[in-house]
N, C-alpha and C positions, 0 to 999 in steps of 0.2 A: 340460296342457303349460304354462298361463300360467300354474299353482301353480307348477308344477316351476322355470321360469324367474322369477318371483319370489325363492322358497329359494336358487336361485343367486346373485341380487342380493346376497340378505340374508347369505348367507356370508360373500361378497368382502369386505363391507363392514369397516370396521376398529371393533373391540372395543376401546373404551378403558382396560377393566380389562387385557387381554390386550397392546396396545400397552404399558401401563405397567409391568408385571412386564420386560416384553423391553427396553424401555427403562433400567431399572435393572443389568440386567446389564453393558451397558459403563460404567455410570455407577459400577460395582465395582469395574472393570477398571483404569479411569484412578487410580482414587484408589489402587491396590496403589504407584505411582512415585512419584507428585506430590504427596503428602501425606508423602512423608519429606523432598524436597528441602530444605524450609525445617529442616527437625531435625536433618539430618545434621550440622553443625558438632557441637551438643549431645551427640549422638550418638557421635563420636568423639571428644570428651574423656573422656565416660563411662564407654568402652569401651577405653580407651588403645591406639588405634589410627592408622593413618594418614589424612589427606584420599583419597589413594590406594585404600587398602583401606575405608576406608569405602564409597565411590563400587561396590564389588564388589556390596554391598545391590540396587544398581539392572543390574548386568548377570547376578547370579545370579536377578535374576528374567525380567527379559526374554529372555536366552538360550533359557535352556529353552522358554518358553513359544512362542519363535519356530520351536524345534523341534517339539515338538510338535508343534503347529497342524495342520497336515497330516493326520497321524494322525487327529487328534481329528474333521476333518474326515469322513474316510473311515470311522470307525466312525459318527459320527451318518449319514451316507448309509446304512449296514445295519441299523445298531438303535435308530436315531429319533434326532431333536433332545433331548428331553426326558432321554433315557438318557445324554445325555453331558454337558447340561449344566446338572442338578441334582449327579452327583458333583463335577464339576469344580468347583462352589461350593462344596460341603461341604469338598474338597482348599484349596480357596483359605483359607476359614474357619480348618481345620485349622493350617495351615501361618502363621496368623496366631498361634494361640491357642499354637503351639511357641514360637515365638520371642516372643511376651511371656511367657510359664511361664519361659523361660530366662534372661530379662533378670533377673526377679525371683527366680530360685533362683541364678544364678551372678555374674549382678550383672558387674562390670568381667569376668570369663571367659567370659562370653557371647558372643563375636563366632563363633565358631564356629557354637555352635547356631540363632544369629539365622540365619547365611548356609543352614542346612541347611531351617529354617522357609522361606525366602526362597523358594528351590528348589522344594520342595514349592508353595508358592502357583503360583510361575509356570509350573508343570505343571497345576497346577487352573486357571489362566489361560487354558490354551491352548483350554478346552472351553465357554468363554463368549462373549465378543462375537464373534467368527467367525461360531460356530455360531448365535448369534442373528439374524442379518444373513441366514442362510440360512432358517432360521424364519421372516422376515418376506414371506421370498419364495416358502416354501411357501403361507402361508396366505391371501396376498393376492396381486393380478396390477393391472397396469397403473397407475390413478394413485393408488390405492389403497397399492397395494404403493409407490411414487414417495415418498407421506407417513409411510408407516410407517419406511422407511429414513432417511429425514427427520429427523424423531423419534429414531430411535437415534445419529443423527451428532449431531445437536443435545445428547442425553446426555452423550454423549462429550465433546463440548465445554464441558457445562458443569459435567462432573467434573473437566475440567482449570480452569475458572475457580475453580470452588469448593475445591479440592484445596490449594492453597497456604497459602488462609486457613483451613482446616477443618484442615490437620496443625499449622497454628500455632496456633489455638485447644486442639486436644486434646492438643496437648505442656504446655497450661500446666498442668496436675496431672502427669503425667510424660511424659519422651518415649517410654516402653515405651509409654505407654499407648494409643498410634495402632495397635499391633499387637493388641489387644483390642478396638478398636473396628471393625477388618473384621470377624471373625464376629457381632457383633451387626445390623450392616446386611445382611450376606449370609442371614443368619437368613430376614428379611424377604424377602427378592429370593426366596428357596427357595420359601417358601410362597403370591407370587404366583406362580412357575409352576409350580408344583405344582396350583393349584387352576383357574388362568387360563388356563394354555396348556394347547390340545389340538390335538393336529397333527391333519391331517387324510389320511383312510383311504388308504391307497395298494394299487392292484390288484397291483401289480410284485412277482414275487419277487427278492428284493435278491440282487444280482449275486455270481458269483463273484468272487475278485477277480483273477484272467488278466483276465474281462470285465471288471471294472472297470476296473483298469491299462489295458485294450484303448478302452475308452470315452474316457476320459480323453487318451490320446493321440489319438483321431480330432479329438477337441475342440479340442486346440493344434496341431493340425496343419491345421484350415481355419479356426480364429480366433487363432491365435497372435499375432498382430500386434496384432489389438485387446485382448488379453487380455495381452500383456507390455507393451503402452503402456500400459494402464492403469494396470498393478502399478507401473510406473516413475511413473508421474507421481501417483497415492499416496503410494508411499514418500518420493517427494521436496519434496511437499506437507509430509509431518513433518516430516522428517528439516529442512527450512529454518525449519516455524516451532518445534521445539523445541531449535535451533540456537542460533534467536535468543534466545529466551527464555535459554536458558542465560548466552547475552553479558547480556543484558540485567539479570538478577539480576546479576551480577558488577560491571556500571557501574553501576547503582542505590546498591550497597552503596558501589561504593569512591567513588561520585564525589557521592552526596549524602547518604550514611551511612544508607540507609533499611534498616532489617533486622525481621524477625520479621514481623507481620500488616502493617506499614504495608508494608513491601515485598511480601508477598504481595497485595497489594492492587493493588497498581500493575500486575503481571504481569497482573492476571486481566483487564486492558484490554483487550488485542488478544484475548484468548480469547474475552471476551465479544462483541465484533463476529464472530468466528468464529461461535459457535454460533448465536447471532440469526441469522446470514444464512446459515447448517446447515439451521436452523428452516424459515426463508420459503422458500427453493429448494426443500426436498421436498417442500411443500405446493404451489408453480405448476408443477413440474416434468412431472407426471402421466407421460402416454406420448410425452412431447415427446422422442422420444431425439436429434432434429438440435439441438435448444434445449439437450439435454446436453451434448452433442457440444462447440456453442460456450460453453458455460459453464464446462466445462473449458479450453478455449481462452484462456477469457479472464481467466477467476483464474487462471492462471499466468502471464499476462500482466502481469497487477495484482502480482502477487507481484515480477516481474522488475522492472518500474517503479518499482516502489516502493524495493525495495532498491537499484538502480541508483543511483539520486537522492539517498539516505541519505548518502553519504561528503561531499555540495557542501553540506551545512548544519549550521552549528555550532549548531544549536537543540532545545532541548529538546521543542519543544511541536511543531515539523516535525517530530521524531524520533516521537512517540508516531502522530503522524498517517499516517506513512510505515509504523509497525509497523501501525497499525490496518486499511489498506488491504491490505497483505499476509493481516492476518486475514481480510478480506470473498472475498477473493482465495479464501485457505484452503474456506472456507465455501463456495462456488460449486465447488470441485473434487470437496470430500469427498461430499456427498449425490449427485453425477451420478454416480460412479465407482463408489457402492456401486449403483444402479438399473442401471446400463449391464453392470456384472458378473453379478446376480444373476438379466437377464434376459437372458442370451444364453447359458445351458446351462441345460438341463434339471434338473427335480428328484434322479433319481438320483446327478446331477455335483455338484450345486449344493454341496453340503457339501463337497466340497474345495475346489472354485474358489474357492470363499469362504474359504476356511480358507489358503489360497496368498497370496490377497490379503491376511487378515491378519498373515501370517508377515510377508511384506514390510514391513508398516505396523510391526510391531513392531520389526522390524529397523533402520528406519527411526528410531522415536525412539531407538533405541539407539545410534544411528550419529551422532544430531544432535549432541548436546555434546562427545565426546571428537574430531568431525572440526573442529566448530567452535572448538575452544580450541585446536588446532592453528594452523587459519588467523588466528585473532588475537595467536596468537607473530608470524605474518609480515607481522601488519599488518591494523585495520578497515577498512581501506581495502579490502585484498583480501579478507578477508571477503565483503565486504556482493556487491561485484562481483562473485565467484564464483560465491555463492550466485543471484545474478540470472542468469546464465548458464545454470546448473545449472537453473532456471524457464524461461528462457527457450527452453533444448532439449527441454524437456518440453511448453511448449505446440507448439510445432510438430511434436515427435513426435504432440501427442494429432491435430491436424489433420491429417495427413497417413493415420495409421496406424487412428484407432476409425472405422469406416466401419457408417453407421447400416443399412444394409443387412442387412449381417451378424446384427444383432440383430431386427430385423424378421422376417427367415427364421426365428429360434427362435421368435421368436413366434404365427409363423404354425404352426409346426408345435405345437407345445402346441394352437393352437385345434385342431388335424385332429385330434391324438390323441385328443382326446374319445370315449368311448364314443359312437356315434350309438344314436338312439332306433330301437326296432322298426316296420316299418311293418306299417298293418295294413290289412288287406282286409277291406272293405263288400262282400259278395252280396245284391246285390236280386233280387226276385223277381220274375219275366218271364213271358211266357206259355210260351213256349217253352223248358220246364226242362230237357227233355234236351238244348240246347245248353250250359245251364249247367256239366251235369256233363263235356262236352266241354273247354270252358273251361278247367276247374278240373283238370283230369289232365296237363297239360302243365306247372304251377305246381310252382316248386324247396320243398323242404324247409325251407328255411328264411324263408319268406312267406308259407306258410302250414299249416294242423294237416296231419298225415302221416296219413295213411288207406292201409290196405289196397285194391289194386286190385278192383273190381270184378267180378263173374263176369257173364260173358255169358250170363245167364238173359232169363228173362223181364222185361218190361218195368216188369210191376209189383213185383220186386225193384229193379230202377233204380230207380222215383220213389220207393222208401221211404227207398233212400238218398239220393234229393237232398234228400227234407224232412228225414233226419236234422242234412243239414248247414248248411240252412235254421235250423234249430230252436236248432244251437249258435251261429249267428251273433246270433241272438235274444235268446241265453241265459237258453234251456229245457233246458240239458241235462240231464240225469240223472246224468251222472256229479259 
């Protein structure tokens, strides 16, 4: 038993080659957007197109893949994490190697086939970070599982730090050449989990899907509140800091002429506070889910604050500080919102819940720049304010609505579902055996070996069977 519980220990425990393959998967994921930003002007000279149609590059990718997701979800619930999100990289791969093959066979006529490559990727998008985030929640539990999501948000974040400067340094031999450079990093990413990740065994036969559909609805219908607060206060977490960002390249360039790596560089400021503080929260987080609870509370809090305050100062070096705190902000929301998701359903659910959540997160940067250049037609002012409002109804939605209870009951129940151990029965030996076999004829079938009843013979037919049964508790038996 103290083997057996050892082995358990050492399972939970997290695998740093196996963390690092699932860690590079959103670290993929980010750099499909973020790594054109800085090229797109280039991009559309090249291609003699519009700033408009250019800009399609980044919602033909995200769209789909927001669709998706869902999907993508619900088949790794039936046929494993592994099966949906090693194709979905090779699609991603794929849909890279289209559109640079196109760039360089049709050259300025390319806009088409880039946008169909695009397409393509962000349907092999849809089958990675979701699905990984669901993976981490398979293979680990409690503060375990807390660090590993950690980890992947931390990724995340600092594929967007490194994104800006990484699509500006690989444009400088050509700007095609950023679409050649996904499948050679996805390469990599395939063959850690191909080797590294192994999901682990599952007794379940995978659900119809009525029962599925049927599961899934039980799910939002006794945690829907903590499960749409969440999704809102995610998607709203991006949707503000890749808003900003978006403003923020635009006043960099127009207002201190900063462009290509120097301006990518400046952007990856707030990013970098983000993931760092990605990093540190998954790691004290563990099964503190009240500690989640207010640390989503409170980064959106920091978010509101921050941007509130933005509009009363005319300074540069206020302004990075005011974006930076909104990062910290960011950072305190993303890693609680992925532990609080991934532990309040069950493994058969877990891959779409997760896959829901990250539709919205998708939806979410896609929604950030084109709502945000809106609101800077009608003023920075109202910008920065709005968006602190917009924080500001999300942390009170999350206090009011993620109720730590709720996630506890799943937790508890995952501990019950455990197979329990068999018990097993010690017979000693007495003077008085034919009480024993008295004893022993009232015992259910499943507590102990099944024997044929006895004949009421002689006595000394009885005592051979009780030392038979004697003998197998010994194990002397013969058979």
């Amino acid at each position: 038993m103290s083997q057996a519980a050892s082995n358990g220990q050492q399972e939970n425990k997290v695998n740093k080659f196996t963390l690092a393959a699932l860690a590079g998967i959103p670290l993929i994921m980010v750099l499909g957007n973020s790594m054109l930003i800085p090229v797109m002007p280039q991009m559309a000279k090249s291609l003699n197109v519009s700033q408009m149609q250019i800009s399609l590059l980044i919602t033909l990718f995200s769209v789909p893949a927001g669709i998706v997701i869902p999907f993508a979800g619900f088949l790794s619930d039936r046929f494993g994490r592994k099966k949906i999100i090693i194709p979905g990289l090779f699609l991603y791969g794929l849909g890279g190697l289209l559109a640079g093959a196109a760039a360089l066979i049709f050259k300025e006529n390319a806009f088409h086939w880039i946008l169909g490559g695009r397409i393509i990727q962000g349907i092999g998008a849809a089958g990675t970070a979701p699905i990984a985030m669901a993976f981490c929640g398979d293979l680990w539990k409690g503060k375990e599982r807390a660090k590993s999501l950690g980890v992947i948000e931390a990724s995340n974040g600092l594929g967007k730090v490194a994104s800006p400067i990484l699509g500006s340094l690989v444009a400088l031999i050509a700007w095609w050449a950023i679409f050649f450079f996904f499948p050679i990093v996805i390469a990599i990413v395939i063959l850690g989990v191909w080797f590294f990740c192994k999901e682990p065994e599952s007794k379940k036969e995978p659900k119809k899907v009525n029962e599925y559909v049927s599961s899934i609805k039980k799910i939002f219908k006794k945690k829907s509140p903590l499960l749409l607060t969440s999704f809102f206060a995610g998607s709203t977490a991006l949707l503000i800091l890749f808003g900003v960002l978006f403003y923020l390249s635009d006043y960099l360039e127009k207002k201190y002429g900063l462009e290509g790596v120097r301006k990518g560089a400046v952007l990856a400021i707030p990013l970098l506070f983000m993931s760092t503080t990605s990093y540190i929260t998954g790691a004290l987080i563990k099964k503190k889910f009240k500690l989640m609870k207010w640390l989503v509370v409170i980064g959106h809090s920091l978010i509101a604050a921050s941007l509130v305050t933005l509009p009363l100062f005319n300074n540069v070096y206020i302004f990075f500080v005011g974006i930076s705190v909104a990062g910290i902000g960011t950072g305190f929301v993303l890693p609680c919102l992925n532990t609080l998701i991934t532990s309040s359903t069950e493994k058969d659910e877990r891959g779409l819940v997760t896959s829901l959540y990250g539709s919205v997160r998708f939806l979410g940067v896609a929604a950030g720049p084109p709502l945000f250049g809106w609101l800077v037609s009608k003023g920075p002012d109202i910008m920065f304010w709005a968006s602190a409002g917009l924080a500001a109804v999300s942390a009170i939605l999350s206090f009011i609505f993620i109720k730590v209870k709720a996630i506890q009951s799943s937790q508890e129940k995952d501990r019950t579902a455990k197979p329990k151990q068999p018990k097993q029965i010690i017979v000693k030996q007495v003077k008085h055996s034919f009480l024993i076999y008295n004893s022993l004829t009232w015992r259910s079938k499943s507590s102990f070996v099944t024997r044929k009843p006895m004949p009421e013979k002689s006595m000394d037919r009885i005592m051979d069977r009780i030392n038979e049964v004697v003998q197998v508790n010994n194990g002397e038996s013969k058979n």
